[in-house]
C-alpha positions in Angstrom: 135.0 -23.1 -1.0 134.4 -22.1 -4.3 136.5 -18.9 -3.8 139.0 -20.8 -3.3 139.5 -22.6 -6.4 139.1 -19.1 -7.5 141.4 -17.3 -6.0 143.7 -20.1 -6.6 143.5 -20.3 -10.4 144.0 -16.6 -10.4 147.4 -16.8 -8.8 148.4 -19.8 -10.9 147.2 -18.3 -13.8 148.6 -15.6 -13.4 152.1 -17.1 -12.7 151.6 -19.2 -16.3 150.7 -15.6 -18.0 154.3 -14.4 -16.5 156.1 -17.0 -17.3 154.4 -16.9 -21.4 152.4 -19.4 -21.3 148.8 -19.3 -21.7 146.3 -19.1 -17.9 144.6 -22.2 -18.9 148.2 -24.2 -18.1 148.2 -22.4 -14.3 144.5 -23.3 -13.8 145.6 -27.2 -15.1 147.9 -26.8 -12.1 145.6 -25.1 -9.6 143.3 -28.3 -9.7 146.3 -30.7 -9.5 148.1 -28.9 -6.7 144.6 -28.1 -4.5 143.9 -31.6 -4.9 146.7 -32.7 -3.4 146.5 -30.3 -0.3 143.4 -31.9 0.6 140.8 -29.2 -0.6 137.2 -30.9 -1.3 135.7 -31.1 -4.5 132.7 -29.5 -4.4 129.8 -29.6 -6.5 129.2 -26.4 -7.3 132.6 -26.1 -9.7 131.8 -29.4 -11.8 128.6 -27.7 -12.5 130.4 -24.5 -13.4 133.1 -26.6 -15.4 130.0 -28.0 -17.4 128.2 -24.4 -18.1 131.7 -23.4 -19.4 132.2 -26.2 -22.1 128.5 -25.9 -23.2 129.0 -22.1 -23.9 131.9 -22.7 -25.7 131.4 -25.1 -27.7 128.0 -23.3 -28.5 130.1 -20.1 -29.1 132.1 -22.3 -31.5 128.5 -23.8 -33.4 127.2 -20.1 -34.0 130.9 -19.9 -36.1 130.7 -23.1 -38.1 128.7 -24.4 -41.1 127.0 -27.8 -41.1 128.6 -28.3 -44.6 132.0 -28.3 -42.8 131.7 -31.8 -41.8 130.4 -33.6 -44.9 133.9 -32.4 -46.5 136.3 -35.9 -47.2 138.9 -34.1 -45.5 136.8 -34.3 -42.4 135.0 -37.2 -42.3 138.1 -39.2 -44.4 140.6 -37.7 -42.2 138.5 -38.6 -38.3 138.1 -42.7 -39.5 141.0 -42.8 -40.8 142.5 -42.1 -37.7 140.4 -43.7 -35.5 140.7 -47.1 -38.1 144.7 -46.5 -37.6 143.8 -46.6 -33.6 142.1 -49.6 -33.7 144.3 -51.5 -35.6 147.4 -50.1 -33.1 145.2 -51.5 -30.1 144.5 -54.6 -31.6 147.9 -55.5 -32.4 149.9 -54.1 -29.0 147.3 -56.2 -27.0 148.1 -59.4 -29.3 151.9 -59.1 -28.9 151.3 -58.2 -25.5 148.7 -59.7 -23.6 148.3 -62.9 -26.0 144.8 -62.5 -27.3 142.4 -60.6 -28.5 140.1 -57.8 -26.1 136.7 -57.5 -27.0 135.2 -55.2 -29.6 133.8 -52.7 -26.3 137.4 -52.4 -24.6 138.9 -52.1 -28.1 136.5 -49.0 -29.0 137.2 -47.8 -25.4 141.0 -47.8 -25.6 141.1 -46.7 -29.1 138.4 -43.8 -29.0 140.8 -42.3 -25.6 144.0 -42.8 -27.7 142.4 -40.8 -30.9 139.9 -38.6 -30.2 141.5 -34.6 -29.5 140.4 -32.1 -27.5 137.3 -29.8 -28.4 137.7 -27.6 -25.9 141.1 -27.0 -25.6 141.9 -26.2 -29.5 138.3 -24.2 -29.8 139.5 -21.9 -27.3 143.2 -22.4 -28.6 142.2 -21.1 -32.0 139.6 -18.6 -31.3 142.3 -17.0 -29.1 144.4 -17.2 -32.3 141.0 -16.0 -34.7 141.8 -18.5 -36.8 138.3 -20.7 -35.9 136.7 -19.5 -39.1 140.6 -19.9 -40.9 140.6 -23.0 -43.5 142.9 -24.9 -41.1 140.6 -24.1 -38.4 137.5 -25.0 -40.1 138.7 -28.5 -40.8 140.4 -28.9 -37.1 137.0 -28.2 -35.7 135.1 -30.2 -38.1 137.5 -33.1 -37.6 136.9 -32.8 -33.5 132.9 -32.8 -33.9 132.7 -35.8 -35.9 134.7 -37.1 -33.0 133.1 -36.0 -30.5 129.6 -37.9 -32.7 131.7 -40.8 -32.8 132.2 -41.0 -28.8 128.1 -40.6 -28.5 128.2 -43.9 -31.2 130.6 -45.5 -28.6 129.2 -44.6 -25.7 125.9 -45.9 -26.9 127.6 -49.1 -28.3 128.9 -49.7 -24.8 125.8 -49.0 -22.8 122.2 -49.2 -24.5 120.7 -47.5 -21.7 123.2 -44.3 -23.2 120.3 -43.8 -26.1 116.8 -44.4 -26.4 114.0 -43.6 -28.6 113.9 -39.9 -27.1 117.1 -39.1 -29.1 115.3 -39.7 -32.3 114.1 -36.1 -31.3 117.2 -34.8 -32.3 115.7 -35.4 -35.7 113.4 -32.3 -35.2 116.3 -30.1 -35.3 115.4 -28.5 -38.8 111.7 -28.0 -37.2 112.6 -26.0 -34.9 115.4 -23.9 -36.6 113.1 -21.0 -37.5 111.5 -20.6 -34.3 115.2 -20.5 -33.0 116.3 -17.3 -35.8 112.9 -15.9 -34.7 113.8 -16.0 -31.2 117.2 -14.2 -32.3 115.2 -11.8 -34.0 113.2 -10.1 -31.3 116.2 -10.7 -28.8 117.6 -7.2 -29.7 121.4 -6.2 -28.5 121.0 -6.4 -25.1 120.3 -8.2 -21.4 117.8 -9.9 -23.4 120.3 -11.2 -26.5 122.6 -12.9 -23.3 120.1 -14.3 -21.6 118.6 -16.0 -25.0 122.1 -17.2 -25.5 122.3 -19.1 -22.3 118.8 -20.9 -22.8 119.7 -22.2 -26.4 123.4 -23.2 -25.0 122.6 -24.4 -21.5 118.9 -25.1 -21.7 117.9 -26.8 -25.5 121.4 -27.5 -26.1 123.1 -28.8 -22.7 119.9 -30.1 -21.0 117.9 -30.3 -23.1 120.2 -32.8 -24.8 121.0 -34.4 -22.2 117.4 -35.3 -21.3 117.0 -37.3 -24.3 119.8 -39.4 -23.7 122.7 -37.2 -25.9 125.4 -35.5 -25.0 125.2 -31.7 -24.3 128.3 -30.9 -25.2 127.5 -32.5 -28.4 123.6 -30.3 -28.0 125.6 -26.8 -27.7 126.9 -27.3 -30.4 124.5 -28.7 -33.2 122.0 -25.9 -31.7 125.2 -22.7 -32.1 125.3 -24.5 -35.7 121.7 -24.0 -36.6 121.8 -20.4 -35.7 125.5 -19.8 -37.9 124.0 -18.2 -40.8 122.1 -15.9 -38.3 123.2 -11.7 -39.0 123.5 -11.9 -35.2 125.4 -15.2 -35.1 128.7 -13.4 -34.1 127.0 -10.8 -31.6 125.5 -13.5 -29.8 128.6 -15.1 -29.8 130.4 -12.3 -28.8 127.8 -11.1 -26.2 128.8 -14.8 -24.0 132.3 -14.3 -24.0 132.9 -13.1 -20.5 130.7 -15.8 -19.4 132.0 -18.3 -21.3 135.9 -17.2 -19.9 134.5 -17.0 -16.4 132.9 -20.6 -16.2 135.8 -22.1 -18.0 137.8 -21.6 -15.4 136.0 -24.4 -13.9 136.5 -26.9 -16.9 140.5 -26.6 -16.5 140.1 -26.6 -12.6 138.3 -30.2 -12.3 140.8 -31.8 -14.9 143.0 -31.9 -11.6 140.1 -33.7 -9.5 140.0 -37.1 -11.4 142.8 -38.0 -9.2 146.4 -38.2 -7.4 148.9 -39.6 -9.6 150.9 -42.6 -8.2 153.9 -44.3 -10.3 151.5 -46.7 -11.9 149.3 -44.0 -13.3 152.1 -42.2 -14.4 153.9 -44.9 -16.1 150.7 -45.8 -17.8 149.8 -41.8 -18.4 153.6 -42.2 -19.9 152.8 -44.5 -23.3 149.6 -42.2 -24.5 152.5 -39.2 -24.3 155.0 -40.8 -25.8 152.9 -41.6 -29.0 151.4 -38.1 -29.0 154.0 -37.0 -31.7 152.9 -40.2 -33.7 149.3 -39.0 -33.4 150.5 -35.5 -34.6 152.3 -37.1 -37.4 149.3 -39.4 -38.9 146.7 -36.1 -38.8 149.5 -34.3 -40.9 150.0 -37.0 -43.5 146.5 -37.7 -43.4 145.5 -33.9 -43.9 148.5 -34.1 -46.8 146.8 -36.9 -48.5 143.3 -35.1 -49.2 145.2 -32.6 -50.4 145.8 -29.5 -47.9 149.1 -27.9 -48.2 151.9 -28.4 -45.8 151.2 -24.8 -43.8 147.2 -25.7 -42.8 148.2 -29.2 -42.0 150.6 -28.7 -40.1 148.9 -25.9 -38.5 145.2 -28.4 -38.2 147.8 -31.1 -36.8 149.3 -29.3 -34.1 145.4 -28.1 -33.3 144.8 -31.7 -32.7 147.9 -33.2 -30.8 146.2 -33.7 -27.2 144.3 -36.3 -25.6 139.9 -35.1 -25.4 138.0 -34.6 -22.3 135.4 -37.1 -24.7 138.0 -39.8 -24.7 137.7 -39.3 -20.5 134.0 -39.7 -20.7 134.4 -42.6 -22.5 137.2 -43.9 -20.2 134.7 -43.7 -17.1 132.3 -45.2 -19.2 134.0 -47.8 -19.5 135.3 -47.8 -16.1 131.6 -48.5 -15.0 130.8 -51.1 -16.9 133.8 -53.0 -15.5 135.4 -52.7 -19.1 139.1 -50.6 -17.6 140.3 -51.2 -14.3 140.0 -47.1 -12.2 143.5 -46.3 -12.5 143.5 -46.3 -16.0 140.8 -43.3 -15.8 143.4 -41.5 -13.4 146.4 -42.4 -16.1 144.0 -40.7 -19.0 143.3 -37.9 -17.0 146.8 -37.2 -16.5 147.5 -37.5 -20.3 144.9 -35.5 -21.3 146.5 -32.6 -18.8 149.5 -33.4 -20.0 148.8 -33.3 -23.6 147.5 -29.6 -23.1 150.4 -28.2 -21.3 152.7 -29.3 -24.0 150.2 -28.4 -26.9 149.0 -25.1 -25.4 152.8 -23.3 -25.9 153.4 -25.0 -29.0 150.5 -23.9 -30.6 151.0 -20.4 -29.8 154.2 -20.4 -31.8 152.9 -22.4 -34.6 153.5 -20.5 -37.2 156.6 -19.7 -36.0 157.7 -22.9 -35.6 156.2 -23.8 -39.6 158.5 -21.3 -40.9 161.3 -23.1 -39.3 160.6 -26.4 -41.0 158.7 -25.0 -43.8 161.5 -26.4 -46.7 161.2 -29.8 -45.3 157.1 -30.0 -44.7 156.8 -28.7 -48.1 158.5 -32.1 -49.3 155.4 -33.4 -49.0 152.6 -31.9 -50.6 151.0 -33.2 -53.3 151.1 -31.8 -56.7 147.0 -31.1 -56.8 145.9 -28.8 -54.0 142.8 -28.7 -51.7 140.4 -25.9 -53.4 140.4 -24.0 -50.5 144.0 -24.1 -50.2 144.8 -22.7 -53.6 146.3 -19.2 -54.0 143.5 -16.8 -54.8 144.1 -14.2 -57.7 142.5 -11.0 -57.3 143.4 -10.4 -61.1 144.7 -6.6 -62.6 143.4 -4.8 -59.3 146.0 -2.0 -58.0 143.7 -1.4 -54.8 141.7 -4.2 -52.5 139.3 -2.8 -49.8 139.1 -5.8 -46.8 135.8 -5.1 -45.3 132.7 -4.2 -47.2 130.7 -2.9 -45.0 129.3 0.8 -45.7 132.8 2.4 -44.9 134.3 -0.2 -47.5 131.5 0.1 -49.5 132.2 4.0 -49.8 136.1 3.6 -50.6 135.6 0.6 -53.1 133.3 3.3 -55.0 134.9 6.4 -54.6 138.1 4.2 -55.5 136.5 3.0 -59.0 135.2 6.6 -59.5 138.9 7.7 -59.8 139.7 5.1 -62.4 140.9 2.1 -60.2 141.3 -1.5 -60.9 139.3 -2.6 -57.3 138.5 -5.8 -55.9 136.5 -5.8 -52.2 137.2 -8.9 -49.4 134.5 -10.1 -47.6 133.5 -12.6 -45.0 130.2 -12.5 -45.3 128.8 -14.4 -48.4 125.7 -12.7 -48.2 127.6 -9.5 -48.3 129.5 -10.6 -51.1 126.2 -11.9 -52.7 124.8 -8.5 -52.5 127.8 -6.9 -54.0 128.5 -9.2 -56.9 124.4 -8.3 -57.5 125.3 -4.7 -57.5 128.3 -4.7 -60.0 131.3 -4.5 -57.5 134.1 -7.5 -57.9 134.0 -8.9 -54.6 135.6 -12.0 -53.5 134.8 -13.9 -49.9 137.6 -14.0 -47.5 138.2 -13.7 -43.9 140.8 -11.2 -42.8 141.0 -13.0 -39.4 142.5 -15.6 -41.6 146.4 -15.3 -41.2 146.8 -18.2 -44.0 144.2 -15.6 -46.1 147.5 -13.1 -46.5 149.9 -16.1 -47.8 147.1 -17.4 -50.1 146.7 -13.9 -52.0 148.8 -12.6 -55.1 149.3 -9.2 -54.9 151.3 -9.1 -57.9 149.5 -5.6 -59.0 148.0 -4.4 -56.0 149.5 -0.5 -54.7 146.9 0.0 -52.1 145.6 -2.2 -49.3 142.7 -0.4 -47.1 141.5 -2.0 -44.1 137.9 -1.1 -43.5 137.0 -3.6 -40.9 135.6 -2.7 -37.8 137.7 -5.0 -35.8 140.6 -3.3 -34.4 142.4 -6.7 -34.3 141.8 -7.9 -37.3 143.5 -4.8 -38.6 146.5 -5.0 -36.2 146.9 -9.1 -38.1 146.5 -7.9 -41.7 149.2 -5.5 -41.5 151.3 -7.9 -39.2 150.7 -10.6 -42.0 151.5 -8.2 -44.9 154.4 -7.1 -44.1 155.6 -10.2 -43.1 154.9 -12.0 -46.6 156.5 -8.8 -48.5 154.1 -6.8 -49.2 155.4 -3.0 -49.5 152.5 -1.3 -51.0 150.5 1.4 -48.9 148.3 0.2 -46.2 145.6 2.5 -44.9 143.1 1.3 -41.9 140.2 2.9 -39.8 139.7 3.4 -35.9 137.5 4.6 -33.9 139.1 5.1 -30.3 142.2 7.2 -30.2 143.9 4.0 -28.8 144.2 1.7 -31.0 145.7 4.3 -34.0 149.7 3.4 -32.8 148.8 -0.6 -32.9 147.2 -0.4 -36.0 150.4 1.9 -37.4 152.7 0.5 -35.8 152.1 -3.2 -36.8 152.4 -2.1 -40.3 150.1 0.5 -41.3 150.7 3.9 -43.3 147.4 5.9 -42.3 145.2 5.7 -40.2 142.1 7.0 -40.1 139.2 8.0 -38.0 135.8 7.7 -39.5 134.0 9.2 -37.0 136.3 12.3 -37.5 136.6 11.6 -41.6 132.4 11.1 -41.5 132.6 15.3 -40.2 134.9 16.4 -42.6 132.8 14.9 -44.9 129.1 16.2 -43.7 130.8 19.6 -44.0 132.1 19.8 -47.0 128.9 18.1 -48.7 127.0 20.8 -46.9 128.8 23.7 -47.8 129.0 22.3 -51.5 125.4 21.8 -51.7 125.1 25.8 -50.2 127.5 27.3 -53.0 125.2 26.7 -55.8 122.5 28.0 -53.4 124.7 31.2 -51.9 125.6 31.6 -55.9 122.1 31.8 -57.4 121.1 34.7 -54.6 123.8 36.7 -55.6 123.4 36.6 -59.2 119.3 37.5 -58.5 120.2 40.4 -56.6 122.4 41.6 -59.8 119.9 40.5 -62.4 116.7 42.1 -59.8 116.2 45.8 -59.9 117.7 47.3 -57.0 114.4 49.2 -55.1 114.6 52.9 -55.3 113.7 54.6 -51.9 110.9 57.1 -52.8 111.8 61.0 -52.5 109.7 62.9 -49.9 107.9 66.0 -51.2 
């Protein structure tokens, strides 16, 4: 049975990649359309739907930092909202029903109405690689302190939900070490994946979930413990195929919840028509702590669905009698719909920002978000984006001829290292496209891409030349495949360093033999030359 859901979110995915829209909307459909022919749910795919959100949202801890949600614009930005959701609830049920619903139902309805979807923007914007982007960064921060706020109200409505096991979670900084130890000895293979699935599935998922949390919520604490890790993004990495694979079961089961009837879909109807409202207050809100009118409006549309937590809570409340069933089947069906319309739109976002760019701008405020402010890189004529040893070698050989140079990096520890050395590095992420809007390149002649992501490359030069930029670009590669992407999104040169790593052994060996080659020859001048003695 299970190969059938398969093969039937192949097709239908398939069909949505053909038609330009992302897979994830054709495997939406696959679950609604085999539910209505009757297959069986079987138990097997809710279990693989579970694996896949707990590996994601793992995947997406290893690329966070726990700072990220102590920020005001995170924290401010989540109550505010939800406050906004409970006041809306509170007054539609007085001019509707006549009196006031109790504080439970109120946190029910209001938590499904504000809480957005982890899943669906984490994969949304790593798709994107913009989940380490300041837009991204505050959309995901925004959706975890959500996602802790639905554990608050689940445990609010059901005291059974947490117990004195979950103070446990309170051992967390314990156990880090052991954790990064673990990650340590894992190495780069078999062993690195299969370390990846205990932390995510096992201490994170279960492990979680046997102390009365939430595993989604476990994944992703435990991925955040292990973010400053050197192999936080191979581990990460390493999981996405499995991650992908069981995902396919997440979509699937949305369609499972149930059949919709007109009563669920005129109910399903008033959550969607508000969902530009919702979209609205995150963008003012975002506006008002002082992020500019590009990340969020970019963070706004990240957030415009309906969450899978605001379905847990639904059923939650559904079993304590709280929400009559039907209104679980309407949320399912807004939640579904809420990613169908979200998932094209986003893909387009920055698109569609330029379009309305004048107008958003209106807007802004006059002081800006520090990490939203334009970042100088000073008198420099050359930038090197990647400081690895490659970068390393061309930010040197660069200042060696006189330069003004100035290295990007996304790794602070890098850049730590660098600073500590004497180079004038600054931390960015080049899988940032805001990062190429933010910069002035008032002096700079020379871009050189030294990353070892070919993709990453393929965006810089993408974004570059979109914002202007008509200085030289050079980048590396390594297979001969990805040299005409790489060109032709932008790029001057291209090099291989592999090939450039040759011509270079060669020509330091053969300078370090001339000196040798040259000495010889002038002690064979300056030597006697050996006279053969004359027979008698």
């Amino acid at each position: 049975m299970v190969a059938v859901w398969i093969a039937a979110a192949f097709a239908l995915g398939l069909l949505a990649r053909q038609l330009g829209l992302p897979p994830l909307i054709g495997f939406l459909g696959a679950g609604f359309l085999l539910n209505a022919a009757g297959v069986e749910r079987v138990p097997a795919l809710t279990e693989v739907a579970h694996l896949g959100v707990l590996l994601l949202l793992f995947s997406v801890g290893l690329k966070l930092r726990i700072k990220a949600m102590v920020r005001p614009e995170v924290w401010g930005v989540a109550l505010l909202q939800l406050a906004v959701a409970v006041l809306v609830v509170v007054l539609a049920t007085r001019l509707g029903a006549g009196y006031p619903l109790a504080l439970p139902l109120v946190l029910v309805l209001a938590s499904s109405l504000s809480f957005s979807s982890t899943v669906l923007a984490a994969k949304i914007l790593e798709e994107r690689r913009e989940i380490r982007a300041f837009h991204g960064r505050v959309a995901i921060g925004i959706l975890i302190f959500q996602d802790l706020v639905a554990v608050a109200v689940l445990g609010f409505n059901d005291e059974r939900a947490l117990g004195w096991s979950a103070a446990l979670v309170l051992l967390l900084p314990v156990v880090q070490p052991v954790l990064r130890k673990l990650l340590d000895l894992a190495g780069h293979g078999e062993l690195l994946v299969l370390l990846g699935g205990v932390l995510a599935l096992g201490i994170g998922g279960y492990g979680f979930e046997a102390i009365g949390l939430s595993g989604e919520l476990g994944a992703l604490l435990i991925g955040m413990l292990l973010a400053n890790h050197p192999k936080a993004i191979e581990l990460s990495d390493s999981l996405w195929g499995l991650k992908e694979f069981f995902l396919v079961g997440f979509f699937l089961t949305i369609g499972l919840t149930g059949l919709p009837t007109w009563e669920t879909l005129g109910l399903a109807a008033l959550p969607i028509v508000v969902l530009p409202l919702k979209m609205l207050l995150y963008f003012l809100l975002l506006l008002a702590f002082g992020l500019s009118a590009r990340t969020g409006f970019l963070a706004s549309l990240s957030l415009a669905t309906y969450s899978e937590f605001g379905l847990i809570v639904m059923a939650a409340g559904v079993e304590r009698g709280l929400v009559p069933a039907e209104w679980l089947v309407a949320t399912a069906i807004a939640v579904a719909i809420s990613f169908a319309i979200t998932a094209p739109l986003s893909r387009y976002a920055h698109e569609i920002f330029a379009a309305l760019e004048r107008f958003l701008r209106l807007f802004e405020r006059n002081r800006r978000h520090p990490d939203d402010e334009p970042i100088s890189l000073g008198r420099a004529d050359v930038v090197v984006v990647g400081m690895g040893r490659v970068g390393t070698g061309a930010y040197d050989h660069a200042r060696d001829l006189g330069r003004k140079v100035v290295g990007l990096d996304s790794d602070l520890g890098k850049v730590e290292r660098h600073l500590s050395e004497g180079r004038r590095v600054v931390y960015a992420d080049a899988e940032d496209p805001l990062l190429w809007h933010r910069l002035r390149l008032d002096h700079v002649r020379v871009i050189m891409l030294a990353l070892p992501d070919t993709e990453a490359k393929v965006l810089a030069s993408e974004q570059l030349r979109r914002r202007g930029y008509t200085g030289l670009i050079s980048a590396t590669y390594v297979w001969p495949e990805e040299r005409e992407p790489i060109l032709a999104a932008g790029a001057d040169v291209a090099y291989n360093y592999f090939a450039e790593s040759g011509v270079g052994l060669a020509a330091d060996t053969f300078e370090a033999l001339a000196p040798e080659t040259k000495s010889r020859l002038n002690n064979k001048m300056k030597s006697p030359t050996p006279v053969e003695p004359k027979l008698p």
